[in-house]
N, CA, C and O of each residue as an XYZ file, in Angstrom:
232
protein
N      -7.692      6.028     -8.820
C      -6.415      5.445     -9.173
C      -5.423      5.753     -8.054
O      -5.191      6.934     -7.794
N      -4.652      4.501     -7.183
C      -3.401      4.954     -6.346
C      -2.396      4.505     -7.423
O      -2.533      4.092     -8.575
N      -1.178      4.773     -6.508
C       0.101      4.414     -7.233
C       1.177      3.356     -5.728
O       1.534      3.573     -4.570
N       1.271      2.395     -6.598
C       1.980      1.620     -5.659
C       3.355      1.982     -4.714
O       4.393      2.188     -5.342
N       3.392      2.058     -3.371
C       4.805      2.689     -3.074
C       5.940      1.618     -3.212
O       6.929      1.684     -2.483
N       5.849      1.004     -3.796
C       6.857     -0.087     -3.808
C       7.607     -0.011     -5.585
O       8.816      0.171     -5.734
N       6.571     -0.199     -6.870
C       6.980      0.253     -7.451
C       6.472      1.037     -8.786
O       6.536      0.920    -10.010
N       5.991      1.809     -7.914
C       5.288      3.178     -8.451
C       4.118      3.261     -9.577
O       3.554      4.290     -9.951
N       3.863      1.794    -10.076
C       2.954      1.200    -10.818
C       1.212      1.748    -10.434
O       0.689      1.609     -9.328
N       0.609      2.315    -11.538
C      -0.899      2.740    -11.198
C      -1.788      1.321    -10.426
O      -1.783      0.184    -10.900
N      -2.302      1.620     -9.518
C      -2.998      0.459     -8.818
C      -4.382      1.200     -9.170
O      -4.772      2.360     -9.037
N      -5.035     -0.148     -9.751
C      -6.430      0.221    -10.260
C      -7.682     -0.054     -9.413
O      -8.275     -1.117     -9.600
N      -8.384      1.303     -7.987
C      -8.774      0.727     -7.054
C     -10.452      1.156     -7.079
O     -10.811      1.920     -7.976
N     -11.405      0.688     -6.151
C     -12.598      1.341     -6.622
C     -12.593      2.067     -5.092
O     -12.508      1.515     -3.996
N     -12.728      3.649     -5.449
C     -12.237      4.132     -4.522
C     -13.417      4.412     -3.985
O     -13.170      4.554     -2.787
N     -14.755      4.605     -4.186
C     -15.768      4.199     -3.542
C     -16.125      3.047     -2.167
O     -16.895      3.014     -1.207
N     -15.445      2.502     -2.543
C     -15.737      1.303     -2.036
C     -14.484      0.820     -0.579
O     -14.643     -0.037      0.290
N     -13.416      1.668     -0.782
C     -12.422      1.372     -0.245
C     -12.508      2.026      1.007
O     -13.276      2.960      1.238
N     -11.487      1.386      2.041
C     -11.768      1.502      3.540
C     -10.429      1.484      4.048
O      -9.561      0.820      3.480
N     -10.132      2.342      5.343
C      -8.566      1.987      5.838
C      -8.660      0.722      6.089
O      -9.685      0.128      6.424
N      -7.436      0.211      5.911
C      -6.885     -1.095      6.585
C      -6.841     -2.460      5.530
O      -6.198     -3.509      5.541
N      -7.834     -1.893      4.653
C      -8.065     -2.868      3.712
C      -7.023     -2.850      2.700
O      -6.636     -1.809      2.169
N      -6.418     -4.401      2.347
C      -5.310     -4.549      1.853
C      -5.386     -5.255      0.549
O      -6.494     -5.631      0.169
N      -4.301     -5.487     -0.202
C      -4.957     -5.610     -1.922
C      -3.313     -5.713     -2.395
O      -2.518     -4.916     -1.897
N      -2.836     -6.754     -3.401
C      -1.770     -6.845     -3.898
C      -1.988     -5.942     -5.233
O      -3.073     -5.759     -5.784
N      -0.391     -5.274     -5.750
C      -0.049     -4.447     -6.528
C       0.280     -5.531     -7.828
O       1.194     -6.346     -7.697
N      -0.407     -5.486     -8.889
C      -0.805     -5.593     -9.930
C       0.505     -6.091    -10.521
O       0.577     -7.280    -10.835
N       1.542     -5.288    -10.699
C       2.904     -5.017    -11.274
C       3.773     -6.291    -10.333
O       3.581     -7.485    -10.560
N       4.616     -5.853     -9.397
C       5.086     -6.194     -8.420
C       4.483     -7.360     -7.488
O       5.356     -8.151     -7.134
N       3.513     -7.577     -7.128
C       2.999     -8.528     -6.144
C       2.876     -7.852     -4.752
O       2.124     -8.179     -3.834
N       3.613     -7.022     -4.786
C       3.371     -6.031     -2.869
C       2.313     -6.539     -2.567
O       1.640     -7.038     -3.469
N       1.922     -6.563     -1.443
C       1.020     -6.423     -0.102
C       0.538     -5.202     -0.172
O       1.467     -4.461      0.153
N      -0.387     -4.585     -0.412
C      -0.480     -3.025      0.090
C      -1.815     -2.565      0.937
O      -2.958     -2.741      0.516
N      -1.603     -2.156      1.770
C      -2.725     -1.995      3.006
C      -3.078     -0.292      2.462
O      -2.142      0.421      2.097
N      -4.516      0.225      2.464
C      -5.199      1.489      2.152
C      -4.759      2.221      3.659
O      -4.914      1.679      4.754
N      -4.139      3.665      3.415
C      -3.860      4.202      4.748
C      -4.516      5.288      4.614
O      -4.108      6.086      5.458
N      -5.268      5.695      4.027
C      -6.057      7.065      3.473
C      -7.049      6.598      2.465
O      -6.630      5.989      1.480
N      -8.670      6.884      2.654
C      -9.341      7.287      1.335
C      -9.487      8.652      0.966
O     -10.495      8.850      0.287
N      -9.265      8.972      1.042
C      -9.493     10.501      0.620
C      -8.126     11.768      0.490
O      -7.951     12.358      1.557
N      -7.495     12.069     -0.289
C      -7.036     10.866     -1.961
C      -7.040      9.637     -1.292
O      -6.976      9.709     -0.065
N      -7.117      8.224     -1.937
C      -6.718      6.860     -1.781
C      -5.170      6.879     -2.168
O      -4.707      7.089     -3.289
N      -4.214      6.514     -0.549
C      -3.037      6.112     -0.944
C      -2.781      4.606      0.165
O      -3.350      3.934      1.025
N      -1.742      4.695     -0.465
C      -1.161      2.735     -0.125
C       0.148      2.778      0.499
O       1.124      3.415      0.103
N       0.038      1.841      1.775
C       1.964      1.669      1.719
C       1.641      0.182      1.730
O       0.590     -0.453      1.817
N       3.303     -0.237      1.574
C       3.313     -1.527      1.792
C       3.117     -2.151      3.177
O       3.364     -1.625      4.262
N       2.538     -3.586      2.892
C       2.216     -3.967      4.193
C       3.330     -4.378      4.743
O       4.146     -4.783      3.915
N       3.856     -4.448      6.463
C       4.939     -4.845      6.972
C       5.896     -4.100      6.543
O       6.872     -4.832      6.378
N       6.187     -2.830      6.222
C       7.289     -1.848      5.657
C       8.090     -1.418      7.037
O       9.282     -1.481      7.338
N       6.997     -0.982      7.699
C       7.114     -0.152      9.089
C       8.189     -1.017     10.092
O       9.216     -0.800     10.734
N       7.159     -2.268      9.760
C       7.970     -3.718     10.848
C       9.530     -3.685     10.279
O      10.388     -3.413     11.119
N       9.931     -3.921      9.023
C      10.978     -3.847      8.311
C      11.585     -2.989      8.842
O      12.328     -3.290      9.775
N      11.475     -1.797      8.464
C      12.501     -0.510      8.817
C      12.799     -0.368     10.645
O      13.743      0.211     11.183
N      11.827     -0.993     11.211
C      12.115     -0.887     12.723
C      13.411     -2.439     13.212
O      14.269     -2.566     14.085
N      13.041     -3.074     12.415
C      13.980     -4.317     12.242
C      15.048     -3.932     12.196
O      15.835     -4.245     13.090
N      15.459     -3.075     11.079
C      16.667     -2.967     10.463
C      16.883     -1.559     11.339
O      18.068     -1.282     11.150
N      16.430     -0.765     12.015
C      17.064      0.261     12.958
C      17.765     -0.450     14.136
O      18.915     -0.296     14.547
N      16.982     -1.103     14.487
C      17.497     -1.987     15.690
C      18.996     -2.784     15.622
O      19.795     -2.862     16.555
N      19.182     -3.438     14.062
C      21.005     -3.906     13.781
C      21.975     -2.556     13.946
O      23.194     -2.650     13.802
């Protein structure tokens, strides 16, 4: 089980099976969420990074 960082909703994943990079919408919300860790399995949103570097730059 991850938990979505967007909005904190249990994402129901087969963590066996899961791989970095591999991406999967949040159940709740619709997010984008790309696997950045298996081992715990956690998630950020996809394009978050791009966002926040966007908005440093204004």
């Amino acid at each position: 089980m991850a938990v979505c960082p967007e909005c904190e909703a249990k994402v129901d994943v087969d963590e066996e099976d899961m791989e970095e990079g591999q991406t999967l919408d949040c159940p709740e919300c619709g997010a984008e969420l790309e696997v950045v860790n298996t081992n715990p399995v956690e998630l950020d949103v996809v394009g978050s990074e791009e966002e926040e570097e966007e908005e440093e730059a204004w």
